[in-house]
C-alpha positions in Angstrom: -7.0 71.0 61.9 -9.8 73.3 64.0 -13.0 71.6 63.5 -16.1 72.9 64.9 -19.9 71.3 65.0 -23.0 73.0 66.2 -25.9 71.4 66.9 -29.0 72.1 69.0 -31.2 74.0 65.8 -34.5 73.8 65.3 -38.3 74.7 65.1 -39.6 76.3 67.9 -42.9 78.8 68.7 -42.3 82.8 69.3 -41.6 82.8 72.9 -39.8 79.6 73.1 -35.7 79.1 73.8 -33.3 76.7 72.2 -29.4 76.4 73.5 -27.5 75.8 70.8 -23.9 74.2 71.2 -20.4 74.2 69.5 -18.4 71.3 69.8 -14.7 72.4 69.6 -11.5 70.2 68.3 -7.7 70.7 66.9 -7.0 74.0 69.0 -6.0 75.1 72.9 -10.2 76.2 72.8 -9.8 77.6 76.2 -7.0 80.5 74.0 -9.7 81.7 71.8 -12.3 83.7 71.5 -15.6 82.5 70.4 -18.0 83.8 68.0 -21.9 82.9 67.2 -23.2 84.6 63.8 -26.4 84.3 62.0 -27.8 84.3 58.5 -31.2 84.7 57.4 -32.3 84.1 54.2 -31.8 86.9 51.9 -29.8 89.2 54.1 -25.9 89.3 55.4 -24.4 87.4 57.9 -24.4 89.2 60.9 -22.5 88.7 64.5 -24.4 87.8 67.3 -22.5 87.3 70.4 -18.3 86.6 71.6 -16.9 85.1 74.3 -13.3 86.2 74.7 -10.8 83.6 76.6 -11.4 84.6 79.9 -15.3 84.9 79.7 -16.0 88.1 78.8 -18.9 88.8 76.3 -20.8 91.0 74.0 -23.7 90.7 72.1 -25.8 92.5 69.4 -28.4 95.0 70.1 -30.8 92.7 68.5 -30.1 89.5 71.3 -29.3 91.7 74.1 -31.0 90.5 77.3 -32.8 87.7 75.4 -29.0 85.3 74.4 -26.5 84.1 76.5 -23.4 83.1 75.4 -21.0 80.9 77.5 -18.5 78.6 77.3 -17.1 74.8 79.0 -13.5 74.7 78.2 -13.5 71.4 79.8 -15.7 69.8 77.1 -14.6 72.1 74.3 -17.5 73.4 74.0 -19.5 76.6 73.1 -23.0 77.2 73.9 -25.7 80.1 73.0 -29.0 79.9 75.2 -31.5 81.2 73.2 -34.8 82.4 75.1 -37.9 84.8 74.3 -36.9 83.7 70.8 -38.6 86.2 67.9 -39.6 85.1 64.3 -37.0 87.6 63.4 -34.6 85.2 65.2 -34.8 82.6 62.4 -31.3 81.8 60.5 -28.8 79.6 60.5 -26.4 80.3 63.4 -22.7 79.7 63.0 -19.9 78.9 65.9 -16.7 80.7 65.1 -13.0 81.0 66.5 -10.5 83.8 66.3 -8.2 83.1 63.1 -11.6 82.5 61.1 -12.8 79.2 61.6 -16.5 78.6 60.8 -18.7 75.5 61.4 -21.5 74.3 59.0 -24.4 75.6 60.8 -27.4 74.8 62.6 -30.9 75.8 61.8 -32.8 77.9 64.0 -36.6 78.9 63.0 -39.2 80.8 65.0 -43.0 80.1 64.6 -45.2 82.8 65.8 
């Protein structure tokens, strides 16, 4: 059973950075891609960044230059530094793995 826990979430000023993590379990982690999305209130989820099994990424417009997403297969674990962080940044951010696993979330909100 794939089970995956973020943590890391929470309040921080416009201009600030927060490196949220995914904790990974019941799957070869180092096979998958990895996924971080993000829901605002109000408005879709959207995709934010992927890490693909052998490291290579892609991110949205939106995070370009600002997120980094990486990845310890070691410690099962996936991680999205976070830095010049926008109030536009605020959501709930999701870890995902190919075959549509989701976790619960973490909170992310931006003061400015």
């Amino acid at each position: 059973q794939v089970q995956l826990v973020e943590s890391g979430g929470g309040l921080v000023q416009a201009g600030g950075s927060l490196r949220l993590s995914c904790a990974a379990s019941g799957s070869i982690f180092s096979s998958n891609a990895m996924y971080w999305y993000r829901q605002a209130p109000g408005k879709e989820r959207e995709w934010v960044a992927t890490i693909s099994s052998s490291g290579y990424t892609g991110y949205a417009d939106s995070v370009k230059g600002r997120f980094t997403i990486s990845r310890d297969n070691a410690k099962n674990t996936l991680y999205l530094q976070m830095n010049s962080l926008k109030p536009e940044d605020t959501a709930m951010y999701y870890c995902a793995q190919q075959g549509n696993y989701w976790g619960q979330g973490t909170q992310v909100t931006v003061s400015s």
